[in-house]
C-alpha positions in Angstrom: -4.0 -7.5 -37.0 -1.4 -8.4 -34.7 1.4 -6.6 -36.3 -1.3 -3.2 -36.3 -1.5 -3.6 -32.5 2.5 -4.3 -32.3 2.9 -1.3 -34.3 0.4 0.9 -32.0 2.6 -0.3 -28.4 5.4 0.6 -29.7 5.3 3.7 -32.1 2.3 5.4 -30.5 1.6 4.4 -26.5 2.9 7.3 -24.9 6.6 6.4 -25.1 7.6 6.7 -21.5 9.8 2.8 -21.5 11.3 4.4 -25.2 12.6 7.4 -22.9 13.4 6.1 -19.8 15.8 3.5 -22.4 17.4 6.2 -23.7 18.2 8.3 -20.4 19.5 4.8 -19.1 21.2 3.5 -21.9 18.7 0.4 -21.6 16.9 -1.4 -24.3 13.4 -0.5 -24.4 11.8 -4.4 -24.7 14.0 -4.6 -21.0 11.9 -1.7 -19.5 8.7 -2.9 -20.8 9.4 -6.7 -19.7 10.7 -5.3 -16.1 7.4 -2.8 -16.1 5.6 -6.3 -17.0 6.9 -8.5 -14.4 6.6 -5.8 -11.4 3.0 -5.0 -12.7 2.0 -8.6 -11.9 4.3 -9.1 -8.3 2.3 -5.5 -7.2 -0.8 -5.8 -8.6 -1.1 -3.3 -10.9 -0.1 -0.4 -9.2 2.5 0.7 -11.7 0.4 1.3 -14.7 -0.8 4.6 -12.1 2.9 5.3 -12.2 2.9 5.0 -15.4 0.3 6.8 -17.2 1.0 9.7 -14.7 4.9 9.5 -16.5 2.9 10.1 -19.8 1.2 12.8 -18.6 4.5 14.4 -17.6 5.8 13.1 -21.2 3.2 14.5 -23.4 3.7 17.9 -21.1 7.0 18.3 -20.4 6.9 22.1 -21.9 4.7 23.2 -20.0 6.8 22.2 -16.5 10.1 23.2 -18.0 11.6 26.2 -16.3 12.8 29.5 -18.5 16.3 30.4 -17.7 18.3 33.0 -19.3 21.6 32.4 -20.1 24.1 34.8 -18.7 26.8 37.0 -21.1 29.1 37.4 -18.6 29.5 36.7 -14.9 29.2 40.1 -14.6 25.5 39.9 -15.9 23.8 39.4 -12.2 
């Protein structure tokens, strides 16, 4: 049971520590443990922080901008 809920955190929640450890070149059980620690010193108010970083996560697509690339500099 425990190694099914294991699984689920780390495969599955979202992945916003797994990304933030790979832009920073960070483990991800340091992000989680730091996301731990300043969840209990602020009472909670990161998991709001957090689950809005999912939403960005599971939407990025959508606030990507199109460019174009460019031929030439001539290509205004």
């Amino acid at each position: 049971m425990i190694e099914k809920i294991i699984y689920w955190f780390e495969q599955q929640a979202f992945g916003v520590c797994e990304w933030w450890g790979n832009k920073l070149g960070i483990r991800t059980t340091q992000i989680r443990m730091y996301f731990i620690y300043l969840s209990f010193f602020t009472f909670g108010s990161p998991i709001i922080v957090y689950f809005i970083m999912a939403f960005m996560l599971e939407h990025k697509n959508s606030f990507k901008l199109k460019q174009t690339k460019r031929k030439s500099v001539w290509d205004i």
